[in-house]
C-alpha positions in Angstrom: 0.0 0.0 0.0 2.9 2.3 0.3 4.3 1.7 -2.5 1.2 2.7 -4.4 1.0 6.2 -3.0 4.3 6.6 -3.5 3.7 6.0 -7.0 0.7 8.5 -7.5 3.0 11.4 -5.8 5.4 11.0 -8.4 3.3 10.7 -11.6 1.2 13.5 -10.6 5.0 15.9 -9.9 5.9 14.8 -14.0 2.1 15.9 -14.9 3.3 19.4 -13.2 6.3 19.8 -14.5 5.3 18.6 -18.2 2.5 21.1 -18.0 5.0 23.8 -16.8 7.3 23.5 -19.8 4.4 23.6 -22.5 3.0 27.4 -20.7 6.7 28.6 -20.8 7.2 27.5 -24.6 3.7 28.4 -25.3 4.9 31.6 -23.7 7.8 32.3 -25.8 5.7 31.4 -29.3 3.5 34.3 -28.3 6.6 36.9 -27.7 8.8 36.1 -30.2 5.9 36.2 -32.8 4.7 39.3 -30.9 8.2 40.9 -30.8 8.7 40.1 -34.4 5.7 41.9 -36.1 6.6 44.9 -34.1 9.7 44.8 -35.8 8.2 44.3 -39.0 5.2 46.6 -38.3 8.1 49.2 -37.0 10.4 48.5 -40.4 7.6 49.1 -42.6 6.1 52.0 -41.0 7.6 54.9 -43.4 7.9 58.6 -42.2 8.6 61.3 -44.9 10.9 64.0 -43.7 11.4 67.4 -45.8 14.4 68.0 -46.4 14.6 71.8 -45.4 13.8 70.1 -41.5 16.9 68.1 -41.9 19.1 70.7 -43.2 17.9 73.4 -41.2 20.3 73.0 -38.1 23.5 72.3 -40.5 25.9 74.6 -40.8 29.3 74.3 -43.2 32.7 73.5 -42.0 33.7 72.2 -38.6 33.9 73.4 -35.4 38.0 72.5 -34.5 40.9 74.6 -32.7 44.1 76.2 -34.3 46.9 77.6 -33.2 47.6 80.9 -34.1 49.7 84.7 -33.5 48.4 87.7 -33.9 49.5 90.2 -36.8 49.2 93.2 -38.2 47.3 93.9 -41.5 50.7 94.9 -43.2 54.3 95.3 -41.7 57.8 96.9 -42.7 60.8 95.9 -41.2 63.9 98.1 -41.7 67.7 96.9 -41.2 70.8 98.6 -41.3 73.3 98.5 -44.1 77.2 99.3 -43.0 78.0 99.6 -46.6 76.1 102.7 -47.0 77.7 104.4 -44.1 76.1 105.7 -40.4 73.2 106.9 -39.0 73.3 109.3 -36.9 69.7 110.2 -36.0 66.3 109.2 -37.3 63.9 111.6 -38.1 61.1 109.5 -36.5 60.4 108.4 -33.1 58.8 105.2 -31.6 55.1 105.8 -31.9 54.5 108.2 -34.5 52.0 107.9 -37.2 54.0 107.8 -40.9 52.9 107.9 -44.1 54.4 106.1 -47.4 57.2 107.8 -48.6 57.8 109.8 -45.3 61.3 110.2 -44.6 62.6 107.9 -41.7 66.2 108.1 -41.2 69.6 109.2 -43.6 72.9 107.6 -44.1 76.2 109.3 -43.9 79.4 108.3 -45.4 82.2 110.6 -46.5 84.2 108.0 -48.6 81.0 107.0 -50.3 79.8 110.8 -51.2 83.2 111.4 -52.2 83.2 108.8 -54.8 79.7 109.9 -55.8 81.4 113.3 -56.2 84.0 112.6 -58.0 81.4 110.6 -60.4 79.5 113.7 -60.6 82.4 116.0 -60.9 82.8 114.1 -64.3 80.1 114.5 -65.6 80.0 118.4 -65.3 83.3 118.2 -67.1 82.0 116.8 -70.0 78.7 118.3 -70.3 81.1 121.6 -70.7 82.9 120.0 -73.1 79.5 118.8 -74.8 78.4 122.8 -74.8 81.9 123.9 -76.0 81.2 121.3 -79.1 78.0 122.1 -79.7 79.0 126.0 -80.0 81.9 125.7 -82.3 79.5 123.1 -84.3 77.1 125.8 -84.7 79.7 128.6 -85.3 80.9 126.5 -88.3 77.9 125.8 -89.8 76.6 129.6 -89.6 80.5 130.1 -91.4 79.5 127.6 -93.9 76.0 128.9 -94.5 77.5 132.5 -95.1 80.4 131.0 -98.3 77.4 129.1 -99.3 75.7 132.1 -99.7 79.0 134.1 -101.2 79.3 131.8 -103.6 75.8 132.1 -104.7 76.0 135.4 -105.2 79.3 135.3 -107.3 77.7 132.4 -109.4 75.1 134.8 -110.1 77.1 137.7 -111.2 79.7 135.2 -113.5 76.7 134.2 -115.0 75.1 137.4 -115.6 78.5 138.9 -116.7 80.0 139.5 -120.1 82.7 136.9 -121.7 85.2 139.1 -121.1 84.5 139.4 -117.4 84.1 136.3 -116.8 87.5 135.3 -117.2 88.2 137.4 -113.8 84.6 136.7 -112.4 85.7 132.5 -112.8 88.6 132.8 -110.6 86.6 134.3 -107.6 83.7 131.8 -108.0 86.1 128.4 -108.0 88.4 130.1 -104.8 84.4 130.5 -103.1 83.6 127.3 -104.2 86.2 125.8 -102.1 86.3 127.7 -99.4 82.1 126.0 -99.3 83.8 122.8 -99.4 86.0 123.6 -96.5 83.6 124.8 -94.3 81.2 121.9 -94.9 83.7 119.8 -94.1 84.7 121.5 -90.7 81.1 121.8 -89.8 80.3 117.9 -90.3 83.6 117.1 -88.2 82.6 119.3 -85.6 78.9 117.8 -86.1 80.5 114.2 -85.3 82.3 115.7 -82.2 79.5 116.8 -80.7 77.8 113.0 -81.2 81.2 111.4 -78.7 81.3 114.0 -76.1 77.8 113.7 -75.8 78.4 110.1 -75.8 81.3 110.9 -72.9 78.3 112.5 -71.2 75.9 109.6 -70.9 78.7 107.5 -69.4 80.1 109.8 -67.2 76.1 109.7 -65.7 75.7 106.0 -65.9 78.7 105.7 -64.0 77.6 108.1 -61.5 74.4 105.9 -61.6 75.9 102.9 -61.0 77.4 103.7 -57.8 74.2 105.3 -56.4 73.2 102.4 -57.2 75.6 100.5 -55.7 75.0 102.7 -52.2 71.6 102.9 -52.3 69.8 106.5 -51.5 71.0 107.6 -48.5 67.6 108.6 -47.1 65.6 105.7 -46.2 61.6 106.3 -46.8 58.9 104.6 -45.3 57.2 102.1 -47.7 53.9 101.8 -45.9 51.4 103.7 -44.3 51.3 102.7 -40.3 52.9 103.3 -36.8 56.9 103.2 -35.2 56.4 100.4 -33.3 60.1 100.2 -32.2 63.4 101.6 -32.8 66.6 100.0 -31.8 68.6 103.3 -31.0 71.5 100.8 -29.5 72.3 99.8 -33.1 73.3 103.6 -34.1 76.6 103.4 -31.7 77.4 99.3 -32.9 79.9 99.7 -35.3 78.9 95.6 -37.0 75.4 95.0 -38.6 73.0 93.6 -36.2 70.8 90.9 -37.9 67.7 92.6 -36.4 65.5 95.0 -36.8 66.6 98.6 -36.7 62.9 100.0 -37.3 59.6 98.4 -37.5 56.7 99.9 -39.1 53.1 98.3 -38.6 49.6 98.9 -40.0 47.2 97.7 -37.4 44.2 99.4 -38.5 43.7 95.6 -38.4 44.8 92.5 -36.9 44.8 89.4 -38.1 45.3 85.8 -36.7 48.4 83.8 -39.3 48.7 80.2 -38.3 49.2 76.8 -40.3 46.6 74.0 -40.9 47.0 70.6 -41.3 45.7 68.4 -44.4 43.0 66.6 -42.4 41.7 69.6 -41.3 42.1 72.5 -44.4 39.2 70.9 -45.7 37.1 71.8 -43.4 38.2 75.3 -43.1 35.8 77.6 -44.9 36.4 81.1 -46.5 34.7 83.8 -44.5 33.6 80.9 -41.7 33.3 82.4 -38.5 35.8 82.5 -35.5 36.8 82.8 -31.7 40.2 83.4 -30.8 40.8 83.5 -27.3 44.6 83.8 -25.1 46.8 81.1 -24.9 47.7 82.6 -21.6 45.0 81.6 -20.0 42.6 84.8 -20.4 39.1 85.1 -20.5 39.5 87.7 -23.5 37.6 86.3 -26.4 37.7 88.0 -29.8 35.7 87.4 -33.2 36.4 87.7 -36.8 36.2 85.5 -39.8 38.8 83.3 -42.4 40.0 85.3 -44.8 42.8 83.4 -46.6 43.7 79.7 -47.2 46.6 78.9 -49.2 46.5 75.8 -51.6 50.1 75.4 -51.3 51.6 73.4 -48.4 54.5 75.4 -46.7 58.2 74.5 -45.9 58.0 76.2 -42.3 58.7 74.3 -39.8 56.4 76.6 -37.8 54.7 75.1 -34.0 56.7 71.5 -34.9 56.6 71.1 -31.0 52.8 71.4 -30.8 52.1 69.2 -33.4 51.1 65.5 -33.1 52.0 64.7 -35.9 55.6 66.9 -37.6 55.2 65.1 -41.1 52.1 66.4 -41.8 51.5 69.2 -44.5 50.7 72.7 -43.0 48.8 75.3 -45.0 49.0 79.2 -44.3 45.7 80.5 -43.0 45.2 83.9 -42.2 41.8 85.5 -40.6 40.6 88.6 -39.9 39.3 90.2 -36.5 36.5 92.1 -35.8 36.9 95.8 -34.5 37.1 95.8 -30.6 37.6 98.3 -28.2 40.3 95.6 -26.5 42.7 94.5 -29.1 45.3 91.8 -28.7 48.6 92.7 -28.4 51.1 92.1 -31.3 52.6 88.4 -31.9 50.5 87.4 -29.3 50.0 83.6 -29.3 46.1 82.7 -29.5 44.0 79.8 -30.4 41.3 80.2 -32.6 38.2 78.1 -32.9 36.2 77.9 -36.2 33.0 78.1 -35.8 30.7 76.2 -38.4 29.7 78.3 -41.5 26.0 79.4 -42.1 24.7 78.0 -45.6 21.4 79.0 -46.6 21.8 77.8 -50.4 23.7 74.2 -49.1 21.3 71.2 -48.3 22.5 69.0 -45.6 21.2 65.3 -45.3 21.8 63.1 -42.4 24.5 60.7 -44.0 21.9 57.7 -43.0 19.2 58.9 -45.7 22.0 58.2 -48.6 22.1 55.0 -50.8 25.5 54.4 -52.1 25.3 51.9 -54.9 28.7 51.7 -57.8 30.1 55.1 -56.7 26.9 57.1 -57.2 24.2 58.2 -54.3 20.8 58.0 -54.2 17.8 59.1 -51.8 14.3 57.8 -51.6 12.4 60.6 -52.6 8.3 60.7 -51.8 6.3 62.7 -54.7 2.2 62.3 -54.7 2.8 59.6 -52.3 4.8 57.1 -54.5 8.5 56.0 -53.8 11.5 56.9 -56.0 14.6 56.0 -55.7 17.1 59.3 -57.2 20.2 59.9 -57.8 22.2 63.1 -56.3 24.9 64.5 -56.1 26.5 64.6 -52.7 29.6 65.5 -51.1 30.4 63.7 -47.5 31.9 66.0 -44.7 35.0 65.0 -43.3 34.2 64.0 -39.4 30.7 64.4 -39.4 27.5 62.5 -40.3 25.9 64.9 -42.4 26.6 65.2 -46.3 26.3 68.1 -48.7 24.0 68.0 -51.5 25.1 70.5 -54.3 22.3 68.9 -56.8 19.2 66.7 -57.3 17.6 67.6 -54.2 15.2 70.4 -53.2 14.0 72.1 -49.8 11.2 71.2 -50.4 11.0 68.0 -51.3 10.2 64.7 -48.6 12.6 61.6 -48.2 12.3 58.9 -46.3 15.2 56.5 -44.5 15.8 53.8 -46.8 14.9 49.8 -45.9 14.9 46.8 -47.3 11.6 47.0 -48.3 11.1 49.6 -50.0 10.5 49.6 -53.8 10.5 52.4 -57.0 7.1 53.7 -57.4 5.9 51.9 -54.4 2.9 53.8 -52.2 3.3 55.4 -48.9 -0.2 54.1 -47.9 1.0 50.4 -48.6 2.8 50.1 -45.5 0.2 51.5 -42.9 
């Protein structure tokens, strides 16, 4: 009798647990079927998005930092030449106001305005020589003029004479006749004289050229329009050259941030894109202004190497300008400058999840009167970011829609509700 009830206690513990395991699979049938037409229902359910909503909040280029210094919109740097002689004093002082051409400072050098003298002296000598010519050349061509016109006049009378004056008449016209020949002889050599020491003149004056040119105008004139920044008066009682500056010159009627770019990020740098430059030094100054310049050429410099992660890179010159402030940044001050993205109210921005890329070529599903259609555009991925430029085939206008599996060309919107 045990043994029986035994028995029943354990059949009716595999009827439980047999039961148990057919809910729980029964269970799981129901979710997974459940969980899978949600994902269906979910991957067929198509919203249309214009694409002015999606490109509304875009803006061109990147937002990144780049070192930078401050300059000024243009700058003259003067140096000292020994060979031209001394300067004594300048005619400037730090902090004026000059204009181009302005007088700045004079050299003086006796041995080299003596030779320039003696050039000079030269050339006086000959241009009296050149007058002296050119008189006598003119006497003797007035003297030949007059027995040209004395031996006219005796022609006329032999001819007009009888036979037996002309015999006397004939020996008075052949010795005037001569005497033209003479003179128009004298008066073409002194012609040709007057041709070599004018000659004698030009080369005295290209040899007094030559070393003016050689020691440069002794007054120095400002080629810019701007402001003394400095002066090195130390340099006028050094008797070697000093490979500095002696004067400095600056036009900072506006400033202007000059720093390099690498290759990954010129790219994304945008003419006239908007920018913060803020102190290196740790201020809270913060200054605006725009890009103004991007060179297409790599440079040699081996500018900020110790900054950069990477020294192989290639660096391009950038150059932007600030806006006016009432605080401006001091000279060659070292700043960073962060560019802002770039407003773009012509460029269309997509989300870079709404393009199709099929052989090279890009496509978005395009909704028109409620039917599908797969086009092509042209687009143009940003570097580092997950929105792409569309330059053509797209308007503001017109609705797109993510792109699935299931969708087909010329399908309807209202097939998947």
């Amino acid at each position: 009798m045990k043994k029986r009830g035994t028995k029943k206690k354990s059949n009716k513990k595999s009827v439980l647990l047999i039961l148990s395991l057919v809910l729980f699979g029964f269970v799981t049938v129901i979710f997974v079927y459940v969980g899978s037409g949600t994902e269906k229902q979910a991957e067929e359910k198509l919203i249309p998005v214009k694409v002015s909503e999606l490109s509304k909040d875009t803006k061109e280029g990147a937002n990144f930092l780049l070192s930078g210094t401050i300059k000024p919109k243009r700058s003259s740097e003067l140096f000292l030449d020994a060979s031209k002689g001394k300067v004594l004093e300048t005619l400037v002082k730090e902090g004026d106001n000059v204009t181009k051409g302005q007088e700045l400072f004079r050299y003086v050098s006796p041995e080299n305005e003596f030779e320039v003298n003696q050039a000079q002296l030269e050339v006086d000598n000959q241009a009296k020589i050149l007058q002296q010519k050119q008189e006598e050349s003119a006497f003797k061509w007035n003297r030949h003029t007059e027995r040209q016109n004395e031996l006219n006049a005796a022609t006329q009378k032999y001819n007009q004479a009888s036979e037996e004056e002309k015999e006397a008449l004939k020996q008075d016209k052949d010795a005037k006749a001569e005497q033209v020949q003479q003179s128009l002889e004298e008066a073409r050599l002194a012609e040709t004289e007057v041709k070599n020491a004018a000659l004698l003149v030009e080369k005295a004056q290209i040899n007094v050229n030559s070393i003016k040119e050689k020691f440069g105008d002794s007054t120095i004139r400002s080629e810019i329009d701007g402001r003394i920044l400095k002066i090195d008066q130390d340099q006028l009682n050094t008797p070697s050259q000093s490979k500095d500056a002696f004067m400095q010159i600056v036009d900072d009627s506006a400033l202007y941030v000059e720093g390099m770019v690498d290759e990954f990020r010129k790219d994304q740098l945008k003419l006239d894109q908007p920018v913060k430059i803020v102190d290196r030094s740790g201020s809270d100054q913060v200054w605006t202004g725009k890009v103004t310049k991007i060179d297409q050429l790599a440079s040699s410099e081996d500018a900020d190497k110790k900054e950069e992660e990477n020294p192989n890179l290639s660096k391009y010159p950038y150059r932007a300008l600030l806006d006016p402030s009432d605080t401006k940044p001091a000279l060659d001050k070292n700043v960073y400058l962060s560019a802002e993205p770039l407003e773009n109210e012509e460029a269309l921005f997509i989300p870079l999840d709404y393009l199709v890329k099929e052989n090279g070529k890009y496509y978005v599903w395009v909704v028109k009167n409620s039917k599908i259609s797969k086009t092509e555009v042209a687009a143009e991925e940003v570097a580092n970011q997950k929105y792409a430029r569309i330059p053509s085939g797209l308007s503001a206008d017109q609705e797109i829609l993510l792109p699935q599996e299931s969708l087909k060309e010329g399908m309807s919107i209202s097939d998947h509700d």
